[in-house]
C-alpha positions as CSV (number, residue, x, y, z in Angstrom):
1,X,0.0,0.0,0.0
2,X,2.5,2.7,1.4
3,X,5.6,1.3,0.8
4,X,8.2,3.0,-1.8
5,X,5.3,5.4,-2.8
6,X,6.9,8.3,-4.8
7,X,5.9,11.6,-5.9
8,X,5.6,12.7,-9.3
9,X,9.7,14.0,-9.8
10,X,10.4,10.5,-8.7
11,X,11.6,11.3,-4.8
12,X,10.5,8.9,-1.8
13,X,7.1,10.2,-0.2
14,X,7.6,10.4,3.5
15,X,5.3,10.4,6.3
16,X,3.9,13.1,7.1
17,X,1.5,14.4,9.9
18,X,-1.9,16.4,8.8
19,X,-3.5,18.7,10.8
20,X,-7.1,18.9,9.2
21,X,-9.6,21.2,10.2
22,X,-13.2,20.4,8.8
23,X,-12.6,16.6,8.8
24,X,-15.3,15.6,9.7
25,X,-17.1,17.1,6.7
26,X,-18.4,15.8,3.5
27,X,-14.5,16.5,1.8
28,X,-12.7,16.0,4.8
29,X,-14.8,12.1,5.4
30,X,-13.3,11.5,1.7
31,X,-10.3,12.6,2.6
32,X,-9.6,10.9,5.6
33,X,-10.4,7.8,4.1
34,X,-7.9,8.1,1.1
35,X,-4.9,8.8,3.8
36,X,-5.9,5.9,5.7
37,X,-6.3,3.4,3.4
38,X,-3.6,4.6,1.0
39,X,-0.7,6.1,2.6
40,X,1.2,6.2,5.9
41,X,0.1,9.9,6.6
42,X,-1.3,10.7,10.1
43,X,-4.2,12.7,10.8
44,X,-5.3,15.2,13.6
45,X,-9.0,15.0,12.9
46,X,-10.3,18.8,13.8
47,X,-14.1,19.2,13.8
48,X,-17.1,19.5,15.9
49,X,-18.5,16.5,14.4
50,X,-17.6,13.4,13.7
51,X,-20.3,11.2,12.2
52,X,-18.8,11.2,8.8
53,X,-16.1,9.9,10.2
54,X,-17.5,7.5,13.0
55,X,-16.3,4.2,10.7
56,X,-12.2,5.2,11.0
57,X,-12.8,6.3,14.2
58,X,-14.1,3.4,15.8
59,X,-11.6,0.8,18.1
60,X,-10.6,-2.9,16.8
61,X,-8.2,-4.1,14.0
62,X,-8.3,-1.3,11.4
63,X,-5.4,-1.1,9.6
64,X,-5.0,2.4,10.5
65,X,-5.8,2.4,14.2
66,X,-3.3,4.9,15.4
67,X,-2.8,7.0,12.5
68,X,-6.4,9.0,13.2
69,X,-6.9,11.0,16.2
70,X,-10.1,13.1,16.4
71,X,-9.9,16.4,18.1
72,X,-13.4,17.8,19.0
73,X,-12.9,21.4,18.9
74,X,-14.3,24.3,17.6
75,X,-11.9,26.6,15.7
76,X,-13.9,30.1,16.6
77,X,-12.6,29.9,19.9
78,X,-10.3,26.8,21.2
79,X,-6.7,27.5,22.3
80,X,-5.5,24.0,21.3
81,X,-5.7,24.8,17.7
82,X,-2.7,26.5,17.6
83,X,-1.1,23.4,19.7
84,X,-2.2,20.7,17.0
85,X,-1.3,23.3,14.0
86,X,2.7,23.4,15.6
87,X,2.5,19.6,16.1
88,X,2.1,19.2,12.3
89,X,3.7,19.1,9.2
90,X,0.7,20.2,6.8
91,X,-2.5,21.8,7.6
92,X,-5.8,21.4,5.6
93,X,-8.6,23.9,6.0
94,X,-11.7,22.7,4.9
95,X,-14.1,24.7,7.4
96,X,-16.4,26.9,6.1
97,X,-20.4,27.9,6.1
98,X,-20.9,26.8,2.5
99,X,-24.1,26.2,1.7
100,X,-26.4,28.8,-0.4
101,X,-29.2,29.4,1.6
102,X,-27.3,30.9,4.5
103,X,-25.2,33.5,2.4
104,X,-28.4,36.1,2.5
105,X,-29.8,34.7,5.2
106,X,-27.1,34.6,7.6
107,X,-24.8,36.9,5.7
108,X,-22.8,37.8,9.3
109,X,-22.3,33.8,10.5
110,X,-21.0,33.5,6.9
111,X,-18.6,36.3,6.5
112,X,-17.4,35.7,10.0
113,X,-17.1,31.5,9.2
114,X,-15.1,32.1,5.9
115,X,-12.7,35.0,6.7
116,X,-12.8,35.6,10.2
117,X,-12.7,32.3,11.5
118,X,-9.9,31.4,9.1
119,X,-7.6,33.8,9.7
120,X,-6.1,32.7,13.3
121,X,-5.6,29.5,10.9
122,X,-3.6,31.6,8.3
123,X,-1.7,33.4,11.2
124,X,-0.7,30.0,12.9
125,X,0.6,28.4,10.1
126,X,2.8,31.5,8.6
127,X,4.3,32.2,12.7
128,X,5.3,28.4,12.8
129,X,6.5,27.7,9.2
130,X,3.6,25.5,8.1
131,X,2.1,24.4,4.7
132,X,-1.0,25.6,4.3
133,X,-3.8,23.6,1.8
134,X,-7.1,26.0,1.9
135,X,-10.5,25.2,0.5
136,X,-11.4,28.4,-1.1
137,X,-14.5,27.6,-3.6
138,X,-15.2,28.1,-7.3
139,X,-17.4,31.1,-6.6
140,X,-14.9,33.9,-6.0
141,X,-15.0,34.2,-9.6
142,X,-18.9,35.1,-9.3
143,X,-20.5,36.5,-12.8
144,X,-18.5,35.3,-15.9
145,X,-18.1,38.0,-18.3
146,X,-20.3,36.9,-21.1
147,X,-23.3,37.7,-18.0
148,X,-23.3,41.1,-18.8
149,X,-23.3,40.6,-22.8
150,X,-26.7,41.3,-24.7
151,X,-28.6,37.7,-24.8
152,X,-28.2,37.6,-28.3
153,X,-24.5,38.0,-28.6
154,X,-22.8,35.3,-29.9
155,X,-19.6,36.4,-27.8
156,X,-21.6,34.5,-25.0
157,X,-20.1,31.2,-26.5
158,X,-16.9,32.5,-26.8
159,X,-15.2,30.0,-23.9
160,X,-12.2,33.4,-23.6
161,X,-15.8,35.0,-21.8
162,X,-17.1,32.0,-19.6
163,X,-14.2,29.6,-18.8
164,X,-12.6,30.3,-15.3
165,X,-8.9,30.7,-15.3
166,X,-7.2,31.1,-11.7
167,X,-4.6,33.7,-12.9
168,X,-6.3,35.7,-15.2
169,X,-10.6,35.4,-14.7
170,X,-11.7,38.4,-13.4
171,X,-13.4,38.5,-10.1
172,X,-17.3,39.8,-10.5
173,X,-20.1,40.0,-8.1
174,X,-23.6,41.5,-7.7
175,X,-24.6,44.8,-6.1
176,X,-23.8,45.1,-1.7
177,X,-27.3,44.5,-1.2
178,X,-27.1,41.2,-3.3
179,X,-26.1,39.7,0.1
180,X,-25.9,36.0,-1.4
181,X,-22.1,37.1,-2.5
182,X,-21.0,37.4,1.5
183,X,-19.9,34.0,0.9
184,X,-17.6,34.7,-2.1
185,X,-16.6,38.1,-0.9
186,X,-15.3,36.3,2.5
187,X,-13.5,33.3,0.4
188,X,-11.8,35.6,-1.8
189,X,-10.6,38.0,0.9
190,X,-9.1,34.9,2.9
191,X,-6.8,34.0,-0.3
192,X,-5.6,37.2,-1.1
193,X,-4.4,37.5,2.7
194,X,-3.1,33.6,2.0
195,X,-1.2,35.3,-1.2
196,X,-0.2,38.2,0.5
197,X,1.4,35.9,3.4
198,X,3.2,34.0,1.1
199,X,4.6,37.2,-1.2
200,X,5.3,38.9,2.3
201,X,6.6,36.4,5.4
202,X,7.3,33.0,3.1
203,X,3.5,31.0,4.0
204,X,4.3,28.0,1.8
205,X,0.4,27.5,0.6
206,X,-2.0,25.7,-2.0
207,X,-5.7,27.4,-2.6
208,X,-8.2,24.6,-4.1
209,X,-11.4,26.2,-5.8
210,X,-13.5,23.4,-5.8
211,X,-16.3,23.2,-8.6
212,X,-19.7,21.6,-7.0
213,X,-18.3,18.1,-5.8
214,X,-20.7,15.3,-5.5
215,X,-20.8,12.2,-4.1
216,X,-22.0,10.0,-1.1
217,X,-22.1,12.0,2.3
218,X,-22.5,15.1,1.0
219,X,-24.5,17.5,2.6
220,X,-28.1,16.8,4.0
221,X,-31.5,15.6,3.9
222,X,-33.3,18.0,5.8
223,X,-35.8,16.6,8.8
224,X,-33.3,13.4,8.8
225,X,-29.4,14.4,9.3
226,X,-30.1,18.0,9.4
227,X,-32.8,21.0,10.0
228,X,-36.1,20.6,9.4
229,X,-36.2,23.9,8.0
230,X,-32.3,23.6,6.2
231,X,-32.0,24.1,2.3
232,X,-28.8,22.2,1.1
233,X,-27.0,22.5,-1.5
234,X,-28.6,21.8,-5.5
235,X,-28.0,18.5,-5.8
236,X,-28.9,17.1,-1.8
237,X,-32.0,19.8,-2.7
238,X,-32.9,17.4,-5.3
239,X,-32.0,14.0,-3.8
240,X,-34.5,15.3,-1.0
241,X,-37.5,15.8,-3.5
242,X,-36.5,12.3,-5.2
243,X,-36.6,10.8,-1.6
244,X,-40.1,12.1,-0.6
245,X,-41.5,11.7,-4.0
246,X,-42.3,15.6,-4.6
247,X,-41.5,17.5,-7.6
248,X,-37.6,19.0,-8.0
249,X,-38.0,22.7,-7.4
250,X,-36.1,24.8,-10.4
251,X,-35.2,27.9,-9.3
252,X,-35.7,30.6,-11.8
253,X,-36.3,28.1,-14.2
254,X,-33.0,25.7,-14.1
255,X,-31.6,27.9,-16.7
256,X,-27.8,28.0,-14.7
257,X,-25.1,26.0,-15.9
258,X,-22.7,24.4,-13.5
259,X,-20.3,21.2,-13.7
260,X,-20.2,18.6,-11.3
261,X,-17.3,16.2,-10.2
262,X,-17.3,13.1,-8.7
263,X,-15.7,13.2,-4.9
264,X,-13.2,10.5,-5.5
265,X,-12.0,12.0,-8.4
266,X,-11.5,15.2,-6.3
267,X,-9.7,13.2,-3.8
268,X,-6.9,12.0,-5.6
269,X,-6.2,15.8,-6.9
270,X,-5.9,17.2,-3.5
271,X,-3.6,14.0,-2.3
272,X,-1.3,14.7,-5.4
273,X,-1.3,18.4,-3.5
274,X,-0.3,16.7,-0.5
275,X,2.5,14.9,-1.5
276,X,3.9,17.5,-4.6
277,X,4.6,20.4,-2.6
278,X,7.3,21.7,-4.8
279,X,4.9,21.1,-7.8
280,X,1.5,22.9,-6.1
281,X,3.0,25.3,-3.2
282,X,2.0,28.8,-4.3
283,X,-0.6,27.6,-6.5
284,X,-4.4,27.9,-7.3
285,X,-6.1,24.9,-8.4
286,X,-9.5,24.5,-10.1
287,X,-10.6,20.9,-9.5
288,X,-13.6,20.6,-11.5
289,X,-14.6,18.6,-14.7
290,X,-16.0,20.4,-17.3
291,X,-16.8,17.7,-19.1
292,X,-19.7,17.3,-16.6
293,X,-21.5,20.9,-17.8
294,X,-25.4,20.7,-17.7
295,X,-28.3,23.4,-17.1
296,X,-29.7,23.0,-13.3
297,X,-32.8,22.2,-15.5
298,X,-31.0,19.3,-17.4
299,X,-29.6,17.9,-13.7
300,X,-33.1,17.3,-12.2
301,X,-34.0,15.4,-15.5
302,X,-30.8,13.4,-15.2
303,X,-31.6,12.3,-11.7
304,X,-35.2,11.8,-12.1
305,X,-33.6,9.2,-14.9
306,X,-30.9,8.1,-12.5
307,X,-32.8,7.4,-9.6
308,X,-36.0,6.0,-10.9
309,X,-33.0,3.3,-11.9
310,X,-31.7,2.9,-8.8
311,X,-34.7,2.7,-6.6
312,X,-37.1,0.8,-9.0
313,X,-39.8,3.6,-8.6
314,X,-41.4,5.6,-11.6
315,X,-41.0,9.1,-12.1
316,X,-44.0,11.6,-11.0
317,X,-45.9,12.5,-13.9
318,X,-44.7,16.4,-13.2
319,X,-41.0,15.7,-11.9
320,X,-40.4,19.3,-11.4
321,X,-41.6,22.9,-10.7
322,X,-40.5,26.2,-11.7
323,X,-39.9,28.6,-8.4
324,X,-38.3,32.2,-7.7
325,X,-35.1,32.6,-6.5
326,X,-36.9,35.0,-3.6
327,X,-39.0,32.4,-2.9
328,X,-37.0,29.7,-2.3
329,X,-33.7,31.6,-0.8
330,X,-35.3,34.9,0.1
331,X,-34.7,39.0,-1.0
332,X,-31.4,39.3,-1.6
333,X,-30.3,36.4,-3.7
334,X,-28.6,36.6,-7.2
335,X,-26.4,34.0,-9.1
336,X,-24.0,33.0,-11.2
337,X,-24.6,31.8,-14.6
338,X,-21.9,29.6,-15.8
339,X,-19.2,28.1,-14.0
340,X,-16.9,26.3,-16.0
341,X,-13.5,25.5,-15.0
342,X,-10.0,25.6,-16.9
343,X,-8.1,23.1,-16.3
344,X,-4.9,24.0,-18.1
345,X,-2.8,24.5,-14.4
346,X,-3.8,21.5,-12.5
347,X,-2.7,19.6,-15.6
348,X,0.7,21.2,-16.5
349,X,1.4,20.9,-12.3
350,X,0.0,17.8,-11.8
351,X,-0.6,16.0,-14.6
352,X,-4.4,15.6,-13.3
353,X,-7.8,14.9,-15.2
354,X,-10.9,13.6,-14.0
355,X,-12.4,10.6,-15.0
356,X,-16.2,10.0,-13.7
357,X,-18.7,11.1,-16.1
358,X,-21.8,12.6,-14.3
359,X,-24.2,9.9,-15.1
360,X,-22.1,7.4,-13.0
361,X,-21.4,10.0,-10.2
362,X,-25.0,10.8,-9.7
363,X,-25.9,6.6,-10.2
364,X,-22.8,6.4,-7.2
365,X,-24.6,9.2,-5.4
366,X,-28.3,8.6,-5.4
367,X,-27.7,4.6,-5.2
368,X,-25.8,5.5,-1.7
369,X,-28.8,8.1,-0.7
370,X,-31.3,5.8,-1.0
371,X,-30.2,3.0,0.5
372,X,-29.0,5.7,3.7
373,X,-31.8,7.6,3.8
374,X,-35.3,6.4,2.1
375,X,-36.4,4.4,4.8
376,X,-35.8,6.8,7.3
377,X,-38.0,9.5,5.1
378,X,-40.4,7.1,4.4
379,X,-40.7,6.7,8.8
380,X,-40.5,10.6,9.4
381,X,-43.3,11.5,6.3
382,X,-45.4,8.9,7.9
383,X,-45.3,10.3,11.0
384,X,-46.1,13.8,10.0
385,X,-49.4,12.3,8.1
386,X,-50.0,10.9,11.5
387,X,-49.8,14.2,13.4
């Protein structure tokens, strides 16, 4: 498994110990599980949570036992972190308010979660002389360019004005009272401090901008593993209506475009991170796979398809339903309307591409959800015609 691993210039990998904050998250459970079963890394586990994480975690014969330590702390306001940060030799930052709904909703928790909270992070690791990997997201890019063309132009399928590059895509968001970019605003604020570290005191760092990963764990299902009242992310949003056999909700009519990646797939990009510093330390990834580029509208056709498959069931005759974006995420919500990644650095750094296409990520994905969650929806929808 681990033995004679070598990185991609040929030297001998070496142990190494991780300090990662957010693991026990939807990215950080993947994550995890990649160190353990495929190299001889050691993890500090740093989260407030640790279902996701409950089957490495849990005493006997694993192969790993010993090489996992979960830390329950939460990094607002624990002293230890900057203990566990000096005991190791790479941190990971995956921590982070990062789902839609909140970002006009609870535009403070989110500005404070993705910039505030992160900085004492930043500040540890550039005082002690640590690497730094930090999950940034694909929307600090916000509006493409081609947004503000005239509909008809045909310069809208001009890739030069839609496809994201990380060193020369401008950065463009909505209006201060479009509070739904607090989220972006706050991400891209932490990496230019993360830059400016690195320019100014030597903070050896790798930013990830992660486009819309998908994949078993992610996320919720509201009323089951998380609020009753919590909207999740597009997909889980979706994979909830399949579950409780109501119509997907399109909001303002499905017509954004977005790629999706499988989670393993991501995975093995950010361990090549891990273990190729000199190949991705002062770098910005995308990890996306364009390849994978549908309209939100074309999605919740795909997994009606998909998961009428999986879970022997036949569609609804009307499998979805237009709403407003006011409606579902209230005043103050605005969007992007492509996202599409270039892949040209992660490439030439790392010689990476992904492989899944999205038909077999969602069939992965909704197989998982069903047989996790449908039984337990069917119990709590059954109750709620009984009160």
């Amino acid at each position: 498994m681990a033995g004679g691993r070598v990185d991609l210039d040929g030297n001998v990998i070496k142990p190494m110990k991780i300090c990662m904050i957010g693991a026990g998250g939807f990215i950080g459970s993947h994550l995890c599980e990649k160190l353990m079963n495929e190299t001889p890394h050691t993890v500090l586990a740093v989260d407030v949570y640790s279902d996701k994480i409950k089957h490495l975690l849990e005493p006997g014969d694993l192969p790993w036992t010993g090489r996992i330590q979960f830390h329950r702390i939460n990094i607002k306001n624990d002293s230890r972190l900057e203990g566990l940060i000096k005991m190791a030799d790479l941190v990971v930052n995956l921590a982070a308010i990062c789902t839609p709904a909140d970002y006009n909703t609870r535009p403070l928790d989110t500005i404070y979660s993705n910039f505030i909270d992160a900085l004492p992070v930043v500040k540890y690791c550039s005082e002690n002389g640590k690497r730094l990997i930090h999950f940034s997201t694909c929307e600090v890019y916000g509006k493409t360019i081609g947004a503000f063309l005239p509909e008809d132009s045909p310069l809208r399928q001009d890739p030069a004005y839609y496809v994201l590059k990380e060193d020369a895509s401008p950065c463009i968001f909505g209006s201060i009272e479009k509070q739904r970019w607090s989220y972006a605003c706050a991400k891209q604020l932490i990496e230019r401090l993360i830059y400016a570290e690195g320019a100014e005191n030597g903070l050896e760092f790798t930013i990830v901008r992660p486009f819309n990963w998908i994949g078993p764990r992610m996320d919720f299902i509201p009323g089951i593993d998380g609020p009753s009242e919590g909207v999740p992310r597009v997909l889980a949003c979706f994979s909830n209506n399949l579950l409780r056999h109501e119509p997907l909700k399109l909001v303002d009519g499905g017509h954004s475009q977005r790629t999706f990646i499988y989670i393993k797939d991501a995975i093995e990009a950010v361990l090549l991170m891990i273990e190729n510093p000199a190949r991705a330390n002062g770098q910005i990834f995308n990890v996306g796979n364009p390849n994978n580029e549908v309209t939100v509208r074309q999605l919740a056709e795909m997994m009606t398809q998909v998961y009428s498959k999986v879970s022997g069931e036949s569609p609804l005759e009307t499998p979805t339903i237009d709403v407003s974006s006011k409606e579902f995420y209230g005043e103050g919500y605005d969007d992007s309307d492509k996202r599409i990644p270039d892949m040209t650095i992660i490439n030439r750094q790392l010689g990476w591409n992904p492989k899944t296409s999205l038909w077999d990520l969602l069939e992965s994905t909704l197989t998982y959800q069903h047989r996790t969650y449908a039984e337990a929806v069917k119990q709590a929808m059954s109750k709620t015609t009984v009160n």
